[in-house]
N, C-alpha and C positions, 0 to 999 in steps of 0.2 A: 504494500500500500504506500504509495507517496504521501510523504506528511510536509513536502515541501509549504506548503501552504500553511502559513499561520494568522496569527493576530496583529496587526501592527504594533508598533511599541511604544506612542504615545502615550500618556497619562488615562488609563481608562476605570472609570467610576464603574461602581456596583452597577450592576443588569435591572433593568427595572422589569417583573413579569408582567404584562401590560392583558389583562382580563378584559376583552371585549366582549361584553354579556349583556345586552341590552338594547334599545333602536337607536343605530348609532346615526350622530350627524357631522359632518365635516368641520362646523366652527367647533364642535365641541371635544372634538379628537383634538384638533390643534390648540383649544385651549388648555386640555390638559398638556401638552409635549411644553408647552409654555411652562408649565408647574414643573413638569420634570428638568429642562435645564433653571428653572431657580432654585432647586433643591440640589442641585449638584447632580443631577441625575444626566447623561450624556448618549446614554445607549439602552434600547427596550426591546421584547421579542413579543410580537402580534402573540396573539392567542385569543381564538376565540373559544369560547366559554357559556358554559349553559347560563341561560337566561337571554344569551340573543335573538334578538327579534330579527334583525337583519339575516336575509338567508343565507349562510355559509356556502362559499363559493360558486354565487352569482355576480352575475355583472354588477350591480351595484355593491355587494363585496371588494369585487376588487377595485373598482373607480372610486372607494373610501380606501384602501390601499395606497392608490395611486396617491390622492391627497396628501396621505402622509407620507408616503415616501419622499416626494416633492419639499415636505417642507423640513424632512429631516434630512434631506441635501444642500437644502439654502442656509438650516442653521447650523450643519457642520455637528448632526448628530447619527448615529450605526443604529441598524437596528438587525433581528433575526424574526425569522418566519416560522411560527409553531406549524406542525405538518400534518395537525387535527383538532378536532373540535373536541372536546375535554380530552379523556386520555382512554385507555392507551391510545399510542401512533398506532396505520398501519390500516383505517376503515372508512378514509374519506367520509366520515361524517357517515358511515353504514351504508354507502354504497357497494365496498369491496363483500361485506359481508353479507349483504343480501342476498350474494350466489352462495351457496349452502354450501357448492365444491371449494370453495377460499376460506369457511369458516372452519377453525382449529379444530381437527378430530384427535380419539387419542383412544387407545385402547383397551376396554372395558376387563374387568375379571375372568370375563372368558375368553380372554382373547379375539374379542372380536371391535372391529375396530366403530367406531362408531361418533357423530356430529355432537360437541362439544353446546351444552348449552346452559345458560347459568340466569334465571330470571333478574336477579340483583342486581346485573350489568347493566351500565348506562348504553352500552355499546357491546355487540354479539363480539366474541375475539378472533381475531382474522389468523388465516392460516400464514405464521412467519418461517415455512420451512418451501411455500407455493411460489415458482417462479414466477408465474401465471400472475397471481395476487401483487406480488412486489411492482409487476411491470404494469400493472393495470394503476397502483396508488402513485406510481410516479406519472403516472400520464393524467390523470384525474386531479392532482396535486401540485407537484413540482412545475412540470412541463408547462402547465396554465400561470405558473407565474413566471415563468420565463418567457415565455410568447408577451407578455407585457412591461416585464421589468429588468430585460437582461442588460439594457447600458447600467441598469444601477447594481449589476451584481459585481462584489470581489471589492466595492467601493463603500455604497452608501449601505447595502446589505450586504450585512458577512456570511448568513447562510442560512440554514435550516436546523432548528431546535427540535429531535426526536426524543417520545418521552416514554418511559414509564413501561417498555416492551417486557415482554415474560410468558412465559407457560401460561395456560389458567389451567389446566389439568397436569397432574405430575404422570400422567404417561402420553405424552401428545407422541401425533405421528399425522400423516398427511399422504392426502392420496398419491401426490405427485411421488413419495417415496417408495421404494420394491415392495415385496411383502413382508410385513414385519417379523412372520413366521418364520422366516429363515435367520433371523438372526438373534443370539443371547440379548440376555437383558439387558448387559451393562453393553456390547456394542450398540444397540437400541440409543441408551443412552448418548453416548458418544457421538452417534448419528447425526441425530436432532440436535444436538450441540453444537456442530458442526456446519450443518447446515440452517439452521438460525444465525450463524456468524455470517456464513459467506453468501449466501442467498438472500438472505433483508440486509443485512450492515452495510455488508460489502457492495451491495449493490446500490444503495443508498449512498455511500462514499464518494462508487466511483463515478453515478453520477454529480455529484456536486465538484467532483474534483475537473471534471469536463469541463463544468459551467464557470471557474473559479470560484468556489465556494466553500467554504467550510461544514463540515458536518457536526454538532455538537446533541449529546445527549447524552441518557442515565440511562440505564434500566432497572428492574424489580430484582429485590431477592441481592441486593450488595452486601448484606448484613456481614454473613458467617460462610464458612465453607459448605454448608448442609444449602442454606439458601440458594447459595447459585449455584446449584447440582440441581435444582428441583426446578427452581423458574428460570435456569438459563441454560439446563445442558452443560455446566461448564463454570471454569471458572472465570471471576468478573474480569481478570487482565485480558486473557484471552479477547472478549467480547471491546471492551475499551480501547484497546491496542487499534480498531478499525475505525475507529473515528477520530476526527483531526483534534477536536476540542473536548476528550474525555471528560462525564460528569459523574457528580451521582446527586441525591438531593439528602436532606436535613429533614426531619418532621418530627413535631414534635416539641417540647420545653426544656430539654435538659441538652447538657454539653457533653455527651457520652458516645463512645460507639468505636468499632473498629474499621467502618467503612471509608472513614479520608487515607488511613493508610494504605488500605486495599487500593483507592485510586493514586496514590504519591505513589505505592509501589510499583502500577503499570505506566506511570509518567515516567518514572525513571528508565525501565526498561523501553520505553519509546523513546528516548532521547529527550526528556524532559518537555512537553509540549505542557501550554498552558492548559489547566484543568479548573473545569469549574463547579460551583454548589448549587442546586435549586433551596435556597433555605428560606425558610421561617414558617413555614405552612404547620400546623398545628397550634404554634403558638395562641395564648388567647383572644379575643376581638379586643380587649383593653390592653393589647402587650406594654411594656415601656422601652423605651431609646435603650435601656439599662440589659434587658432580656433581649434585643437584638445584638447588640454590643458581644454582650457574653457568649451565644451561640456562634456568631461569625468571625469573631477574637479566634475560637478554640481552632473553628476550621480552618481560616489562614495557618496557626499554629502548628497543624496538622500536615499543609503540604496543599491546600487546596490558595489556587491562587486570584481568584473572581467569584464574586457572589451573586447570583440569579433570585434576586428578593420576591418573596412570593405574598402577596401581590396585590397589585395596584389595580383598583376595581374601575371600571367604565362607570357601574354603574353599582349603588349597594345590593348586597345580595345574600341577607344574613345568613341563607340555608346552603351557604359554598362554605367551602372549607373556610376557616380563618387563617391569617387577619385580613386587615384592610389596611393596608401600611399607604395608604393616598391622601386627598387634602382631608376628608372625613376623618380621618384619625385625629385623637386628641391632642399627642405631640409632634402633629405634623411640622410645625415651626422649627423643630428641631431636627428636620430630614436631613436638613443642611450641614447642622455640624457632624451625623453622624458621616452623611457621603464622603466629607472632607477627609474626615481620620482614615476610611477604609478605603479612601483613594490613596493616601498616604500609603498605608501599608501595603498596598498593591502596586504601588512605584517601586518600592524597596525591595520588594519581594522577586519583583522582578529582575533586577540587578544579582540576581542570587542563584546560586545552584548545590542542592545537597548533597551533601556528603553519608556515604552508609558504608557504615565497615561492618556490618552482620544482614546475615541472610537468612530467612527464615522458612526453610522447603518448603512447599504448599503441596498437601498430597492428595490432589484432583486425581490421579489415577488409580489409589489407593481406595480413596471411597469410594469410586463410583463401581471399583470390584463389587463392593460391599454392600450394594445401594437398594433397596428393593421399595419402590415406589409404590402408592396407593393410590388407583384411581378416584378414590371417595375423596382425598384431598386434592381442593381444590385451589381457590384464591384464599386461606387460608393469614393473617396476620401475625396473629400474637399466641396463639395454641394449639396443639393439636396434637394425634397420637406420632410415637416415634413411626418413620418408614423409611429407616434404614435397619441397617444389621448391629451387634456389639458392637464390631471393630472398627466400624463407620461411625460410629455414636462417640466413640470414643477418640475418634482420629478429632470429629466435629468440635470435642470438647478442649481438647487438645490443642487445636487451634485458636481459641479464647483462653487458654489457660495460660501458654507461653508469652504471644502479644500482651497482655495484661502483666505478667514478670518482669518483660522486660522495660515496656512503659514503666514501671514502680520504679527503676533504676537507674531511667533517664538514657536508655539506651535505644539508640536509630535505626530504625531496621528496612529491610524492607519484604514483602513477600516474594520466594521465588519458587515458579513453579520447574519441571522439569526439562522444557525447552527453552528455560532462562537461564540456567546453572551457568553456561558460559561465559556468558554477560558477570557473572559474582564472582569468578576468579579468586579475587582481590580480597573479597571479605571471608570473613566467618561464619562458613554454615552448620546453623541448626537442623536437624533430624529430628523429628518426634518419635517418641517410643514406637515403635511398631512398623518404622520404615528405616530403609534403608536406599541407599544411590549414589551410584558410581559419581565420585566428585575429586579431581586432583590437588586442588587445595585443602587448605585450614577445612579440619569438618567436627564437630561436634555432636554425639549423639548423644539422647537423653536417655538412655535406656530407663535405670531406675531412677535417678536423680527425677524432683521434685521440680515442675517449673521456677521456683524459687533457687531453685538449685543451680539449673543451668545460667539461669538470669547472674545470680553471683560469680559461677566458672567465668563467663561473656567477660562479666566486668574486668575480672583479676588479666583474665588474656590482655584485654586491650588495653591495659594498665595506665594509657594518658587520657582516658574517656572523662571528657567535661561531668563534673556532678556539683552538686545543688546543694550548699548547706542551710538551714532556716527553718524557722516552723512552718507547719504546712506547705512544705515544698515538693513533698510525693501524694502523687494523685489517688483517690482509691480505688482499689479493685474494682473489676466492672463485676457483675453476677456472668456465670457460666451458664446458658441455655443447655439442658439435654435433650430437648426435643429440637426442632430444625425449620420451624417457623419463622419466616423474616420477622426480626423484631421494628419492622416498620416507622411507629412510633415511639420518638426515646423520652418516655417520662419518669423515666424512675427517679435518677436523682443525676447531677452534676458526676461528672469525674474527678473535678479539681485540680488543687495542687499547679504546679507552675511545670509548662511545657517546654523543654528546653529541643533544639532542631540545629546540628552545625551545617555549616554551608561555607563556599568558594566564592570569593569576589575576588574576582581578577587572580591574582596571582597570590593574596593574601586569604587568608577566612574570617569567617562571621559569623557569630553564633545569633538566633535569637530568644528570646524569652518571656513566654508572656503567662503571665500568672491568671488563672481560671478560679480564683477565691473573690470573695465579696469585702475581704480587706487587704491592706496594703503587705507587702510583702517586704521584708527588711531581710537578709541575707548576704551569703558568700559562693561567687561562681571561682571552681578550680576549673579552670579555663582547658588547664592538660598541658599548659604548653606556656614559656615565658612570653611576652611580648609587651608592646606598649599598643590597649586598650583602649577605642574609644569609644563612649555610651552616647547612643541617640534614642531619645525618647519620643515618636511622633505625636504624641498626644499635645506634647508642652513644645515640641522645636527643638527641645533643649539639647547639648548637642556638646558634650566636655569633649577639653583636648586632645591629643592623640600624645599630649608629654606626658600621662599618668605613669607612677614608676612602673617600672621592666619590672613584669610581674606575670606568674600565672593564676591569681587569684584576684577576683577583683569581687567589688562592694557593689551591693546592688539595692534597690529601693525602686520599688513596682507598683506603681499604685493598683488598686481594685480593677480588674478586669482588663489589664493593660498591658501594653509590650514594652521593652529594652531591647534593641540589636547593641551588640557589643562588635567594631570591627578593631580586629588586631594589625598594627603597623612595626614592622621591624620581625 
């Protein structure tokens, strides 16, 4: 896949989700684009949305389109094109799925294959394994906005925002496929896995890459290693590696999760392309500046480096998801300072490249040996019976249990699956109990040692690893799921504690640190390494010299929910 194509490198403010749910009118689209650059806001992605009255991809659709595209050319503002009407991508608004042969089948207890149907759906789920379907949604979709807007593509529009794709049955399969009879269950899986990458992604890719566009999206089931075996066939890098602008989204009230690293780890193995968040959607309808701050703090933190604020309504709509982060919000006035700050941090961030001396095997071939899926689960969230094997339960648990050790000790990591291994040479890899693979570097296996354990071995190995001294400076454990349910929404509680991330600037490094506590942070960073230090704090400007003593320790003061970069000189 060519990823020649990127993002420019101007200053770019948080993604505004722009909700068109309502009977839209031209003055009043351009008066809100008007609120969005006085808030700091620069760049939005169309999305229409239930409650539109205007008819989704008719003439008068797109000649309100046209309008705004026109006038976010004149005021030197980007926007992206949602590629459906709510979610999932992938049913033109249920035209693809109205042909019953596009809709997702999948293969019942008796082996017999049979038409995926779920009353709940706002939208029947389209077949993402059908070539047929893919080429039918880009010509119904894409193709019509390029017949009208292709001088403004690769300029004023960067591309197409895919969302939210996934299984809804954990045994899907499709007519376009051989007979499923002929083959085991975990090739089944493998299958679909496969051809869900290369058949919808890839072919969504390669046409934007045609048009000079960008392809940017998330899908379902990023959670944990059980997740994306179930809703994607596979594991998340895999799937993310096919698209230029890698996403995942945030949902939810708490600063928790293992899913940013999941995407920072396939950034890195694509050559670090920019990745972005869908966040704030669960949050409450009364959020404050304070709970946005907190949430999108952790994920910069984390490695994500653009935030897709969710969302800015056309029109109110209390029975959508929440919030309503538009002028209707209470602390709308203060949109401004926050866009400021996390424009800030996304300048910075950008100037930056991380550094990872540990790897952590991802064993996608391991479970899905192991994997024994349930037709009866479906779109499934937050519970459900186990439908894998022990050693697949156990691999799943496994996988929460190390990430979680190593976070506690302030160690970087990233995940690698097994046609990544060559890419991590250089670092130290972990093995989870129960696997094994040919690796000619540094390798680490956990056999009996305790994920605490390995977590300690990691540290002593790399013996100049930056760590954290202060109260509250390690985060807390996250809960270990045993069953295999996307944990979708994160509300359990905060992670905490202060995120530390080193990185390359230029020819020197930079670590950054942002504290995920609701008070200030007073501490000592051992850096690993002597040098002369400089702190920039984007909150305040403030901005100490680069003559602090030659030191590998330095003094730090974070206030609540805030960052420090420290770059070293000498």
């Amino acid at each position: 896949m060519n990823l020649a194509a990127t993002i420019p490198s101007e200053p770019q403010s948080p993604i505004a989700f722009w909700f068109w749910n309502g009977a839209l009118t031209e003055p009043e689209l351009t008066r809100q684009m008007k609120l969005f650059r006085e808030a700091g806001i620069f760049e939005f992605v169309i999305h229409a949305r239930s409650g539109l009255v205007t008819k989704y991809l008719s003439e008068e659709w797109f000649s309100l389109c046209a309008a705004v595209i026109e006038e976010a050319d004149r005021t030197g503002m980007h926007l992206w094109i949602y590629d459906e009407i709510d979610w999932p991508s992938g049913s033109a608004g249920g035209k693809i799925t109205a042909h019953s042969d596009m809709v997702e089948h999948y293969i019942d207890e008796n082996e017999v294959l049979r038409e995926y149907e779920d009353p709940k759906m706002r939208l029947r789920s389209p077949d993402y394994l059908s070539r047929t379907s893919i080429e039918m949604f880009l010509r119904l979709t894409h193709e019509r906005y390029r017949e009208r807007f292709h001088s403004y593509f690769g300029r004023t529009i960067r591309g197409f925002f895919n969302d939210e794709i996934r299984f809804a049955n954990a045994k899907p399969w499709s007519l376009e496929l051989p007979d499923h009879r002929l083959f085991s269950l975990a090739d089944r899986v493998r299958m679909t896995g496969q051809a869900f990458r290369e058949v919808y992604v890839g072919s969504l890719a390669r046409w934007c890459e045609e048009n000079n566009l960008l392809l940017l999206g998330h899908v379902m089931g990023e959670e944990s290693l059980a997740s994306q075996i179930r809703y994607l066939g596979g594991d998340l890098s895999s799937m993310l590696s096919l698209y230029h602008v890698p996403a995942i989204d945030h949902l939810g009230t708490k600063a928790e999760g293992l899913h940013p690293s999941f995407l920072a780890s396939a950034a890195f193995f694509m050559g670090n392309p920019i990745t972005m968040c869908e966040t704030g959607a669960g949050l409450p309808w009364d959020f404050t500046p304070v709970d946005l701050r907190r949430n999108t703090g952790w994920l910069y933190a984390h490695g994500i480096r653009r935030q897709v604020l969710h969302g800015f309504y056309y029109e109110e709509n209390p029975a959508d998801w929440p919030p309503d982060m538009f002028f209707r919000w209470k602390h709308w006035n203060e949109m401004k300072a926050y866009t400021t700050w996390a424009t800030k941090i996304q300048n910075v961030l950008d100037g930056l490249t991380p550094i990872y001396r540990v790897a952590l095997y991802y064993p996608v071939d391991e479970y899905i040996a192991d994997y024994r899926p349930n037709a009866a689960f479906t779109l499934e969230y937050e519970s459900c019976d186990p439908i894998a094997g022990g050693r697949a339960l156990s691999l799943h648990r496994l996988m929460q249990e190390l990430p979680n050790a190593l976070r506690q000790r302030h160690i970087d990591f990233v995940f690698a699956t097994r046609s990544q291994l060559k890419k991590a040479l250089d670092m130290i890899l972990v093995v989870p109990a129960g696997c094994d693979v040919d690796f000619p570097g540094t390798k680490v296996r956990q056999q009996d040692m305790s994920a605490a354990g390995v977590a300690e071995h990691i540290l002593q190995m790399l013996g100049d690893a930056p760590q954290i001294e202060g109260a509250h400076a390690t985060c807390a454990p996250l809960d270990s799921r045993s069953d295999i349910a996307d944990p979708y929404l994160h509300v359990l509680r905060d992670e905490g504690g202060v995120v530390m991330k080193s990185y390359q600037k230029g020819s020197g490094r930079a670590i950054s640190l942002w504290n995920a506590e609701p008070t200030a942070f007073r501490g000592t960073i051992d850096t690993g390494h002597a040098a002369y230090w400089q702190i920039f704090d984007p909150q305040s400007d403030a901005q100490g010299a680069p003559g602090l003593p030659l030191s590998r320790r330095v003094d730090v003061q974070i206030p609540a929910y805030s960052f420090v970069f420290l770059q070293a000189y000498g």
